[in-house]
VEXVEXMAR-119497 format. One record per residue: x negated, y, z negated of N, C-alpha, C in turn; residue in one letter. Coordinates in steps of 0.001 Angstrom, whole numbers, plus 500000, padded with zeros to 6 digits. Each point is the difference from the previous one (the first is absolute). Example, Ala and Ser with C-alpha at 12.3 -4.5 7.8 and 13.67 -1.06 7.14 Angstrom:
BEGIN
<atom n_px="486810" n_py="494310" n_pz="492200" ca_px="500890" ca_py="501190" ca_pz="500000" c_px="499100" c_py="501200" c_pz="500000" aa="A"/>
<atom n_px="500350" n_py="501050" n_pz="500720" ca_px="499180" ca_py="501190" ca_pz="499940" c_px="500770" c_py="501090" c_pz="499270" aa="S"/>
//
This chain:
BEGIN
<atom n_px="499160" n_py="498825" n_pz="500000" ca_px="500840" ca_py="501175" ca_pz="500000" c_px="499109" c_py="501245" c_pz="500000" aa="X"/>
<atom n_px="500586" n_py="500816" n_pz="500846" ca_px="498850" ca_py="501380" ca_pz="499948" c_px="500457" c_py="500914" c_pz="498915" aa="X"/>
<atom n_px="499029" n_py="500596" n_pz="499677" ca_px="500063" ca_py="501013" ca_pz="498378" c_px="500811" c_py="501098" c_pz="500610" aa="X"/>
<atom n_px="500871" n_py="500686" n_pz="499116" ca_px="500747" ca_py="501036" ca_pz="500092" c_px="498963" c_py="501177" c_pz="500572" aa="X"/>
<atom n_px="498997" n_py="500041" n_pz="499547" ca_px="499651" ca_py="501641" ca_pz="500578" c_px="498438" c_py="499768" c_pz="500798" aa="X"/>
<atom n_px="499200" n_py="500946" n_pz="500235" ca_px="498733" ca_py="500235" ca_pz="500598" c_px="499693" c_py="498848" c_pz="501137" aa="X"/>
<atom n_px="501125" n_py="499891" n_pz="500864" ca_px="499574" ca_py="499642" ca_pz="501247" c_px="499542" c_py="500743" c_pz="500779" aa="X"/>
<atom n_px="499199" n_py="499320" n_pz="500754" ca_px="499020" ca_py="500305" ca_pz="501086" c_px="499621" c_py="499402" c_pz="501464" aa="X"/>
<atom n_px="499773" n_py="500390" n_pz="500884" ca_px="499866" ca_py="499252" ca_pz="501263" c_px="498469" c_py="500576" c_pz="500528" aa="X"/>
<atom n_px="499042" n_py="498965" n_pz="500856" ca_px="499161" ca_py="500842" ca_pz="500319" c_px="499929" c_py="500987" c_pz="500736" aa="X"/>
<atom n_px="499225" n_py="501324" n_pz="500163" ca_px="500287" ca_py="501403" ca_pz="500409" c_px="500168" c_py="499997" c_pz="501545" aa="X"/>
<atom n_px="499270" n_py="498765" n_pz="501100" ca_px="500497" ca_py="499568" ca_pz="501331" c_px="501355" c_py="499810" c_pz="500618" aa="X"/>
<atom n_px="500772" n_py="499180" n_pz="498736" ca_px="501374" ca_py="499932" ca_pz="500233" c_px="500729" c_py="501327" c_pz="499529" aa="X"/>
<atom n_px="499323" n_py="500594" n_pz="499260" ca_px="500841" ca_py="501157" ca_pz="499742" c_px="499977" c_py="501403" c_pz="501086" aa="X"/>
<atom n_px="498941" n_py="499831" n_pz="500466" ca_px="499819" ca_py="500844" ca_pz="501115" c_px="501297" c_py="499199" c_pz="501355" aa="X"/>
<atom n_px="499482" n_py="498939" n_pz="500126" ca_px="501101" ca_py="499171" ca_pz="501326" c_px="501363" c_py="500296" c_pz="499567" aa="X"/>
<atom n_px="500793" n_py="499888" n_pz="498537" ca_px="501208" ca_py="500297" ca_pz="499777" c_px="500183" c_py="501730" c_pz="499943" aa="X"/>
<atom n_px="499301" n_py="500923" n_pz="499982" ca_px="499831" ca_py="501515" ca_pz="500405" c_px="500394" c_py="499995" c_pz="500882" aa="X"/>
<atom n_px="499232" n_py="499770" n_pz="501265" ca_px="499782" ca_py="499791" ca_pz="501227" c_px="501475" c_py="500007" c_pz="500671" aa="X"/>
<atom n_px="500718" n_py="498127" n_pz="499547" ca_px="501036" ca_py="499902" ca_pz="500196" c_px="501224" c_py="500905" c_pz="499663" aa="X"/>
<atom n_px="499968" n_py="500460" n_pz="499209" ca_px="501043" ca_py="500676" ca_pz="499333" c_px="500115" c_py="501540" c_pz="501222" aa="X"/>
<atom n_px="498729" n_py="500513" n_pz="500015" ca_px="500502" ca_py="501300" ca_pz="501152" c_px="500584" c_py="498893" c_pz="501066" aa="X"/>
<atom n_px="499461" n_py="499326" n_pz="500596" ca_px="500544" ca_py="499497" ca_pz="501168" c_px="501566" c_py="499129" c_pz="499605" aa="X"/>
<atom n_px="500416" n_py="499710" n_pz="499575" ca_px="500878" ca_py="499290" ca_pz="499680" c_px="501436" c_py="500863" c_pz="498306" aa="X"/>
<atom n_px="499313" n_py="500937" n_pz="499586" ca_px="500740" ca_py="500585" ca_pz="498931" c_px="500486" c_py="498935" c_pz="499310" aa="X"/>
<atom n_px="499681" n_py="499012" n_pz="499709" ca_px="499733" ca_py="498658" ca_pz="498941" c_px="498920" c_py="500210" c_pz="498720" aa="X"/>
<atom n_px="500840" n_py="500118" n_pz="498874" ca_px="498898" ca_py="500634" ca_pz="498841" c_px="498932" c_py="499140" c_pz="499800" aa="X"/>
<atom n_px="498928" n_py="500328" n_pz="499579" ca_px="499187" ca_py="498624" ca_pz="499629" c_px="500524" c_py="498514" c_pz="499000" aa="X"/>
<atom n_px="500583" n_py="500407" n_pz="498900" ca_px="500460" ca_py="499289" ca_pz="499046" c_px="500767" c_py="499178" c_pz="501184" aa="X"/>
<atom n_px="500931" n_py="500702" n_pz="500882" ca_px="500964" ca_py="498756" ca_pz="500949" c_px="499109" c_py="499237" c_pz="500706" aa="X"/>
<atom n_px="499052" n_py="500438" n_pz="500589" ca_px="499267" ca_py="499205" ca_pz="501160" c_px="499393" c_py="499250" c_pz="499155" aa="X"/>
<atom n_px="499761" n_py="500141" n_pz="498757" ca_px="498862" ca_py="498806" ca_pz="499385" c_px="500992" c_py="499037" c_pz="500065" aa="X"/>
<atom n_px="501253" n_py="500288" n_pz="499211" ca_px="500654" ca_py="498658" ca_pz="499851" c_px="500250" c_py="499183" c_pz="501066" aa="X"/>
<atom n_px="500039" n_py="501189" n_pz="501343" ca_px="500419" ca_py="498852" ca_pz="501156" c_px="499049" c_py="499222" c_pz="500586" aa="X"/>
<atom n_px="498621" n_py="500805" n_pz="499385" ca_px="498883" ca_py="499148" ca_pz="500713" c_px="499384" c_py="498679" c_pz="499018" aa="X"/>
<atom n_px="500954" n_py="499984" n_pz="498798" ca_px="499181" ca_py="499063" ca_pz="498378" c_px="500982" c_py="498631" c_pz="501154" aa="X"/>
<atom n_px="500781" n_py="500459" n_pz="500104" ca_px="501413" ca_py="498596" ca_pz="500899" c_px="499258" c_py="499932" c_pz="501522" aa="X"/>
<atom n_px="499940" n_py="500477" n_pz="500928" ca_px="499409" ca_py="500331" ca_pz="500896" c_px="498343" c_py="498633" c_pz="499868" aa="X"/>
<atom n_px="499572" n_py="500560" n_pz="499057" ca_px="498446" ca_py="498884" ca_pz="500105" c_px="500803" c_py="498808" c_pz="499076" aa="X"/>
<atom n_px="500953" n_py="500098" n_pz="498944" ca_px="499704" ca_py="498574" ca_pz="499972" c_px="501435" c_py="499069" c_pz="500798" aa="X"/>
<atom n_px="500774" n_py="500686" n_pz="500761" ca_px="500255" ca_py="498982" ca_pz="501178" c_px="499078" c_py="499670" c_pz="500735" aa="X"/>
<atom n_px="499406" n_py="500797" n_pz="500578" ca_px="498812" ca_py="499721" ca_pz="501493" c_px="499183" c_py="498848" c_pz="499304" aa="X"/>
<atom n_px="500222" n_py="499733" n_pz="498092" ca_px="498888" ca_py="498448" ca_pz="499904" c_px="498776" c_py="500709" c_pz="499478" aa="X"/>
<atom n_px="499605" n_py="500912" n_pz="499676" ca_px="499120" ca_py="500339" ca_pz="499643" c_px="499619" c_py="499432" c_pz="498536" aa="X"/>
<atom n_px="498853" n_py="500080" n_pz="499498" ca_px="500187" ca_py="499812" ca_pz="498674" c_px="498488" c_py="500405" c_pz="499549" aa="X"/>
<atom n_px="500103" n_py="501150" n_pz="498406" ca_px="499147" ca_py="500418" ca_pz="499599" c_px="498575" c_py="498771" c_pz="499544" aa="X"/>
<atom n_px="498751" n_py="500376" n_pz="500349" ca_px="498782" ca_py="497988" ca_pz="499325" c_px="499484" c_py="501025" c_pz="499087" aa="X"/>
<atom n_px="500817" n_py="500305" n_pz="498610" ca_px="498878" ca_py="500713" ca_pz="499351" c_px="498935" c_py="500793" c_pz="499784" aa="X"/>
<atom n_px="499694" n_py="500796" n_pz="500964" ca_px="498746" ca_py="500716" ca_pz="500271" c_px="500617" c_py="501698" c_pz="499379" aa="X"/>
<atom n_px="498711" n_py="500048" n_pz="499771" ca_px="499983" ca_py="502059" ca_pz="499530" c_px="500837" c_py="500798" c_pz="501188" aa="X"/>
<atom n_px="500719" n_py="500190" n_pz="498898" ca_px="500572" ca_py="501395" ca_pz="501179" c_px="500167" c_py="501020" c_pz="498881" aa="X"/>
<atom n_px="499189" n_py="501184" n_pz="500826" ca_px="500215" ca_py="501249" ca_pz="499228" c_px="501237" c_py="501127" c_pz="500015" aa="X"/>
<atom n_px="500335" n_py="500424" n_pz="498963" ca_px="501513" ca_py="500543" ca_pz="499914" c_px="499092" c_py="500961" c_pz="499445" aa="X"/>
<atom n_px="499646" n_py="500871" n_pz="500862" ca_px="499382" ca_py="501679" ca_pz="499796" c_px="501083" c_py="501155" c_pz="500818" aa="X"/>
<atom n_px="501451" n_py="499457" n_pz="499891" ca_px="500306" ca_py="501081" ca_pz="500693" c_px="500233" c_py="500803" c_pz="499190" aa="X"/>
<atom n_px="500831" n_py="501366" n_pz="500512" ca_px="500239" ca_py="501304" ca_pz="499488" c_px="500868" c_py="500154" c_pz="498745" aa="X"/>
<atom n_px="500977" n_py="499021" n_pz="500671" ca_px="501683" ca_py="499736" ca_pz="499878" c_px="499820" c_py="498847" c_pz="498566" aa="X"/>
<atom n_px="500217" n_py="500540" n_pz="499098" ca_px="500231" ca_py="498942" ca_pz="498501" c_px="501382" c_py="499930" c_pz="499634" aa="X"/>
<atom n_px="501120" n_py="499336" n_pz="501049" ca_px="501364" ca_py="499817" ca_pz="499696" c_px="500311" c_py="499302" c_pz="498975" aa="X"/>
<atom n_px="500836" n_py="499872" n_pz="499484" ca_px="501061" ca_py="499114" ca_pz="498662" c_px="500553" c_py="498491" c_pz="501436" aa="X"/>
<atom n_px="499960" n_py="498832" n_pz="499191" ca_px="501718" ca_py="499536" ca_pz="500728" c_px="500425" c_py="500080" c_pz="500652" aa="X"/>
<atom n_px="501068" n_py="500807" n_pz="499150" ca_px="501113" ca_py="500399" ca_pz="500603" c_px="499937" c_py="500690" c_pz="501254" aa="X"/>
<atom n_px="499132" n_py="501255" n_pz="500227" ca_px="499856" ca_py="500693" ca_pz="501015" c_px="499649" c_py="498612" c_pz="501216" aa="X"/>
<atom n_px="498768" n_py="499635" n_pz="499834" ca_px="499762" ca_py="499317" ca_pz="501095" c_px="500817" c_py="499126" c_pz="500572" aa="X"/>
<atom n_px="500644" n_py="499215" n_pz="498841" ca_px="500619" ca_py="498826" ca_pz="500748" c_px="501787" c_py="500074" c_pz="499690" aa="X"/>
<atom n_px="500227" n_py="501197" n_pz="499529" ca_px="501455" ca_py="500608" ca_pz="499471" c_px="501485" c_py="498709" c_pz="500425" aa="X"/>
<atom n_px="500539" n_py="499632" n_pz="500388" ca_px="501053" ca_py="499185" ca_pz="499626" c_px="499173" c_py="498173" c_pz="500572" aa="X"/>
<atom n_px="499112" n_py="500186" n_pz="500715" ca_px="499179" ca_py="498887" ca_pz="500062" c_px="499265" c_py="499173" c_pz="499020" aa="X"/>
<atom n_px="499485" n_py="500785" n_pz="498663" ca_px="499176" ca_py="499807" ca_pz="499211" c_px="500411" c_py="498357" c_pz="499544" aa="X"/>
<atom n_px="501068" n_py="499840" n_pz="499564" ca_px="500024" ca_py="498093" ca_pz="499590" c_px="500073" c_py="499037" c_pz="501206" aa="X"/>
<atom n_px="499804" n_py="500599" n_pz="501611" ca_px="499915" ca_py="499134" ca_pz="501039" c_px="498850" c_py="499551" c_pz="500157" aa="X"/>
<atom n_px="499256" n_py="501424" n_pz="499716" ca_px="498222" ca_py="499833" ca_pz="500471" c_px="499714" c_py="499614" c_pz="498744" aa="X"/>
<atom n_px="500195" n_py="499811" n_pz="498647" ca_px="499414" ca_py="499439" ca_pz="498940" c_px="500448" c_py="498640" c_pz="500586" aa="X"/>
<atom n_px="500957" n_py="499433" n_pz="499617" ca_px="500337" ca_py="498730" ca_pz="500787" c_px="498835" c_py="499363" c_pz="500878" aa="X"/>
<atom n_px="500293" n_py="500673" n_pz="501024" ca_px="499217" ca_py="499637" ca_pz="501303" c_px="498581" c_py="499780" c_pz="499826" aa="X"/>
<atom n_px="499059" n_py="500818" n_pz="499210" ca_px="498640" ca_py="499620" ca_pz="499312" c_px="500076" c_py="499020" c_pz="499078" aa="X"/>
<atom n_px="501017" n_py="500288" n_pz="498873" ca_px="499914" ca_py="498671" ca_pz="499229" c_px="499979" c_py="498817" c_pz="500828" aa="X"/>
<atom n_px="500654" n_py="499591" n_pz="500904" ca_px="500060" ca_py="498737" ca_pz="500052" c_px="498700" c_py="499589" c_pz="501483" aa="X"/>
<atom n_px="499487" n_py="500862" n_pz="500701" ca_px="498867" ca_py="499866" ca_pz="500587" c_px="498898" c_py="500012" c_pz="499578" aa="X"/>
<atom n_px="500020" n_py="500847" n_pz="498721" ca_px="498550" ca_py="500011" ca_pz="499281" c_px="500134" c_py="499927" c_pz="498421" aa="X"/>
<atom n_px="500904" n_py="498542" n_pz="499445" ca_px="499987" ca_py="499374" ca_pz="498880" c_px="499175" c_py="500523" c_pz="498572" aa="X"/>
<atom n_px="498351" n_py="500314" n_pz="500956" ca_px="498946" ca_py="500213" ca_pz="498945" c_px="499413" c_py="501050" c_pz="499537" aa="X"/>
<atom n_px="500386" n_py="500679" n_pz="500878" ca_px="499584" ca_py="501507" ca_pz="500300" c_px="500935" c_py="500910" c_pz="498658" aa="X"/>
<atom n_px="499489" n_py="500722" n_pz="499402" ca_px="500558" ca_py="501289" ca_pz="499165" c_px="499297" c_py="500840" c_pz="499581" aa="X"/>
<atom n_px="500286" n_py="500982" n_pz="499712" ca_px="498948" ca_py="501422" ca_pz="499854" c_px="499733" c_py="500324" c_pz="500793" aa="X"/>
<atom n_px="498523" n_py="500653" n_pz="500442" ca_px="499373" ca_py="500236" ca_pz="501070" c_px="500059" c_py="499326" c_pz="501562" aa="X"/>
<atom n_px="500452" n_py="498788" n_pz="499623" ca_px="499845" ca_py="499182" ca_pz="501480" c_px="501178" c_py="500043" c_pz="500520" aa="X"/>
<atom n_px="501162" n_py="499996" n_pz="499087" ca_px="501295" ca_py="500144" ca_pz="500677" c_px="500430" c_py="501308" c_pz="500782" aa="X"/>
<atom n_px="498865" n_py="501474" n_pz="499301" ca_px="500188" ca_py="501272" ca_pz="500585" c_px="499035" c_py="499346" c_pz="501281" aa="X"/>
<atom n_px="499241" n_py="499699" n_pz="500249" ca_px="499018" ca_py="500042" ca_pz="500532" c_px="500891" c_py="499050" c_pz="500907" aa="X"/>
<atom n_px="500511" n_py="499131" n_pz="500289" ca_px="500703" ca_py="499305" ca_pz="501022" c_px="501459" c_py="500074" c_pz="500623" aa="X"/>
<atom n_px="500677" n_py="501134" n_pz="499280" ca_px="500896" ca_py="501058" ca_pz="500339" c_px="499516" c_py="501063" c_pz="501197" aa="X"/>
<atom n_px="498976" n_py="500864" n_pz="499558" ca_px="499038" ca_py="500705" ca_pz="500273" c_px="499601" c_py="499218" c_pz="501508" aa="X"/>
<atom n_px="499103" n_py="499227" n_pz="500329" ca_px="499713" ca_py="498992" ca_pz="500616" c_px="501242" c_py="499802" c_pz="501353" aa="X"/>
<atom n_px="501358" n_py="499566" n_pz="499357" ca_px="500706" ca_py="500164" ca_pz="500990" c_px="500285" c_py="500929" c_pz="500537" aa="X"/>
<atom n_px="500586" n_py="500917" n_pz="499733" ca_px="500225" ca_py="501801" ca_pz="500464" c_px="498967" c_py="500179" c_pz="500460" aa="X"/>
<atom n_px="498691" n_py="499661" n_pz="499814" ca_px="499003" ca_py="500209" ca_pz="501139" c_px="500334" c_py="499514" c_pz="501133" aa="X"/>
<atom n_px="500166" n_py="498359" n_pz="499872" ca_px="500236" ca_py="499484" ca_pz="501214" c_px="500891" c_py="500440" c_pz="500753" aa="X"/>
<atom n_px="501256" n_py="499683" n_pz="499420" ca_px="501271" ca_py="500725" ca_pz="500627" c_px="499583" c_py="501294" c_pz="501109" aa="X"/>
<atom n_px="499411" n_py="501217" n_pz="498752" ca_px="500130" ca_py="500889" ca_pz="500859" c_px="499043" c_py="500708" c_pz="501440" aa="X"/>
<atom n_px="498841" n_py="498679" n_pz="500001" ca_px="499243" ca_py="499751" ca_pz="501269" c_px="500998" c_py="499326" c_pz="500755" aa="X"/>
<atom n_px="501276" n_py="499072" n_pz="499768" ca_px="500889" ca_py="499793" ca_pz="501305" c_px="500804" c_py="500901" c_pz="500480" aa="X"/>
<atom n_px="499917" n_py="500924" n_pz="499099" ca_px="500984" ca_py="500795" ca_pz="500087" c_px="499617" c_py="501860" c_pz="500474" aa="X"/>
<atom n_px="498840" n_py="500063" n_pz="500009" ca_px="499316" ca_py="501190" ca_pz="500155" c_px="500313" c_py="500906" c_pz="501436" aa="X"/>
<atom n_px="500424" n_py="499132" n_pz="500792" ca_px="500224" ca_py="499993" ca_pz="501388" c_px="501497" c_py="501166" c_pz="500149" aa="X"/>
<atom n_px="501096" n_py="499529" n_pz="499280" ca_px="501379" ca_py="500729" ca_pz="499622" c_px="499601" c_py="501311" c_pz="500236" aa="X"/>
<atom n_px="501169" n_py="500157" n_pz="501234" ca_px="500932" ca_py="501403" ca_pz="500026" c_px="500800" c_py="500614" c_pz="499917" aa="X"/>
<atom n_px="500468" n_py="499077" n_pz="499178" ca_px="501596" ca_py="500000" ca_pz="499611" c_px="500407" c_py="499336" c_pz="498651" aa="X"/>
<atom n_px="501300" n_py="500357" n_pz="499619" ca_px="500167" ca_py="498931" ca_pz="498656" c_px="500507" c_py="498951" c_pz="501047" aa="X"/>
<atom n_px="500584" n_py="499987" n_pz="501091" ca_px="500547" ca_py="498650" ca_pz="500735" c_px="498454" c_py="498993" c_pz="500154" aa="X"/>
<atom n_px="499224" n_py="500809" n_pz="500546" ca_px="498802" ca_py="499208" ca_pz="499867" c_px="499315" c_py="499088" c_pz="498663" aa="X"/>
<atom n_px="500137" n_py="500615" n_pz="498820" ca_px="499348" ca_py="499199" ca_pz="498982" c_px="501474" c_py="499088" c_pz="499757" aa="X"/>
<atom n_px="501379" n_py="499973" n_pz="499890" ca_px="500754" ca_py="498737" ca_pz="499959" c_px="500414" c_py="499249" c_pz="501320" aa="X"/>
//
């Protein structure tokens, strides 16, 4: 389960969800969530490795993942059993990266759904 507050994503994805948002007027907090679902349909899956969460943006929760929050807890719990604390931010994090390299392309909100 991810901790209520001081989430973070690394500062790459946070620049790509910027990015998106002029082009698309999709806030960041939305595009993460569509891109956390987004990588783990496509099969992706976080192997444990460092990922740095130096971005700008130190959201709560709620903000990031706002009526999603017990889907995407869900959805990590049961892909990554072992993972809590740090690794579970860190493989949250991880996806919204991925996601939002499939998704970077969008010029539209029709484009990212």
């Amino acid at each position: 389960m991810l901790p209520a507050r001081n989430l973070k994503i690394p500062k790459e994805t946070e620049s790509h969800l910027e990015r998106l948002e002029l082009r698309t007027r999709v806030t960041p907090n939305v595009s993460s969530r569509i891109a956390f679902f987004t990588s783990v349909e496509s099969g992706y899956r976080y192997d444990g490795g460092y990922i740095a969460l130096d971005s700008k943006r130190n959201l709560d929760k709620v903000t990031w993942l706002g009526e999603l929050s017990n889907a995407v807890d869900a959805t990590l719990t049961l892909l990554y059993p072992e993972l809590n604390g740090d690794g579970i931010k860190r493989a949250w994090a991880d996806h919204v990266r991925d996601g939002v390299t499939r998704m970077r392309a969008a010029e539209s909100i029709q484009e990212l759904i």
